[in-house]
N, C-alpha and C positions, 0 to 999 in steps of 0.2 A: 160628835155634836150634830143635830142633827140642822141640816141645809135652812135657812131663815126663806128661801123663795118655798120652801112646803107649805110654808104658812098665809093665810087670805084672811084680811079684814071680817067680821062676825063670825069666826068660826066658835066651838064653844070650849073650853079650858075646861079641863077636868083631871082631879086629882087621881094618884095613884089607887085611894080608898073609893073613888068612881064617883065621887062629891062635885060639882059645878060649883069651879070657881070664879067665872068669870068668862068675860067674851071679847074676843080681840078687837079690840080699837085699831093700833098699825106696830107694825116693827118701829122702833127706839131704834134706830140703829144697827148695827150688825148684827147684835149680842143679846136687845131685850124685845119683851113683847111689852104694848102699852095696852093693858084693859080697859074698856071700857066706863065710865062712870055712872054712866046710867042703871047700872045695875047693881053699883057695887053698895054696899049695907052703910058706907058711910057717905057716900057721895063724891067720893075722891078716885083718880086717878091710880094704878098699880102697875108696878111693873114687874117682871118676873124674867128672869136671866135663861138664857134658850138652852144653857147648863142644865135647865131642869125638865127640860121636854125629854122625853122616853120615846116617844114617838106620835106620828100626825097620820088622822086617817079623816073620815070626816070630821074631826072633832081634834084636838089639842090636848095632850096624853101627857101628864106630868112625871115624874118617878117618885115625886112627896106627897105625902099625905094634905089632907086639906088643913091642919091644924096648923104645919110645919110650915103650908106657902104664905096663910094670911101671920104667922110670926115672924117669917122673914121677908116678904116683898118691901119693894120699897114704895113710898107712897106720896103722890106730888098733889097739889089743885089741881 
């Protein structure tokens, strides 16, 4: 799993098919990333489990595709 300190506030989430899925709002906790909602298609809040990060360079590097993350994130106001 990869280390939750690689990660910084606006960086930008990008699926394994190289699709933007979002942009980091703050770590959830140990385990999730909080997306931003400003950007996101419905105006809501996402989270996505650090389980699914592949790796962080400039950017936020998922291992799913982009169809896979918005059918499984989870999703708050």
């Amino acid at each position: 799993m990869i280390s939750a300190d690689q990660i910084r506030e606006h960086m930008e989430v990008r699926a394994a098919d190289g699709a933007r899925v979002g942009t980091v709002d703050h770590l959830d906790g140990p385990t999730r990333i909080q997306l931003t909602k400003t950007d996101s298609e419905d105006g809501k809040h996402h989270l996505i489990p650090l389980d699914w990060v592949d790796h962080v360079d400039a950017h936020v590097h998922l291992s799913k595709n982009a169809r896979d993350v918005r059918s499984q994130w989870a999703t708050i106001n």
